[in-house]
C-alpha positions in Angstrom: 6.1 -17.5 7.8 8.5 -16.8 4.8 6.0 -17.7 2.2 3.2 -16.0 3.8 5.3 -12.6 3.9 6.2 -13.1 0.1 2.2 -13.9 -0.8 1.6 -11.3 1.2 3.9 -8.9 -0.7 3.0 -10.0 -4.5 -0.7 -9.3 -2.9 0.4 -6.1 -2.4 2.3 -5.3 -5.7 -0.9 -6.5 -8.0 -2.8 -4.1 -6.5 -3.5 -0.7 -7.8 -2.8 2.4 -5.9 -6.1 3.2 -5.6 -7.4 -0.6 -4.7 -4.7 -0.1 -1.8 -6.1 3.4 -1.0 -9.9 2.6 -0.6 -8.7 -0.3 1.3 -6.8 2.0 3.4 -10.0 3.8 3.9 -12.5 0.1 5.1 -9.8 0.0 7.7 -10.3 3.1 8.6 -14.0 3.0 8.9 -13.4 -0.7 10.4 -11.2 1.6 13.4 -13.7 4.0 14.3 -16.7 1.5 14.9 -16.2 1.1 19.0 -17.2 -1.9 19.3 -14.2 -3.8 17.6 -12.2 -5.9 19.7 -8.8 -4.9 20.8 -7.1 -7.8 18.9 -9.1 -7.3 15.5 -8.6 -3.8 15.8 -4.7 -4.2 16.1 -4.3 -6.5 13.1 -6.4 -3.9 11.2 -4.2 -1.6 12.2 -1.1 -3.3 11.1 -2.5 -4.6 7.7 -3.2 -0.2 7.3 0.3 0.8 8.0 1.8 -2.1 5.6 -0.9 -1.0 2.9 0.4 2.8 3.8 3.8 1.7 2.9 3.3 -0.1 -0.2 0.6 3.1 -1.1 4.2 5.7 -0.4 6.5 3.1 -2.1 4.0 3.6 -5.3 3.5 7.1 -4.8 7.4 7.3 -4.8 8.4 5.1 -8.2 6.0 7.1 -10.1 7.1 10.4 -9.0 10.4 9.0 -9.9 9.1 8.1 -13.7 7.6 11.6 -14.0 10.5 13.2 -12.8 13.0 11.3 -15.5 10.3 11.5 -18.0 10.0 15.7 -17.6 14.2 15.6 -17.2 15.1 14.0 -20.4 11.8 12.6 -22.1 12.5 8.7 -21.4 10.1 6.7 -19.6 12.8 4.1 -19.0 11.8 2.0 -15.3 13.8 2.0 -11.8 13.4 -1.4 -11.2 
């Protein structure tokens, strides 16, 4: 379970934001079709929300770059 969290995860990081976005937005159109079953339409759920938070976690380290690189002109990373 372990090593299919972290595969998971460095899936997730390789990504670009806007891979993760336009996948966001499959799911989406995946959801709305009514004829999906329950238990497919839960896992698509969950794989949205964990996409959603690796999408904010971007959003967030970059905003974070911007924000030292407009405060002292470094582009130095977080990580």
């Amino acid at each position: 379970m372990a090593a299919k969290k972290a595969q998971n995860n460095e899936e997730t990081e390789s990504r670009s934001l806007e891979e993760m976005l336009d996948e966001i937005d499959e799911i989406v159109e995946k959801l709305d079709d009514d004829n999906i079953p329950l238990e497919d339409a839960f896992a698509l759920y969950s794989q949205g929300v964990k996409l959603a938070e690796e999408s904010s976690k971007t959003i967030d380290r970059v905003e974070k770059k911007v924000q030292k690189l407009m405060d002292d002109g470094s582009t130095e990373d977080f990580e």
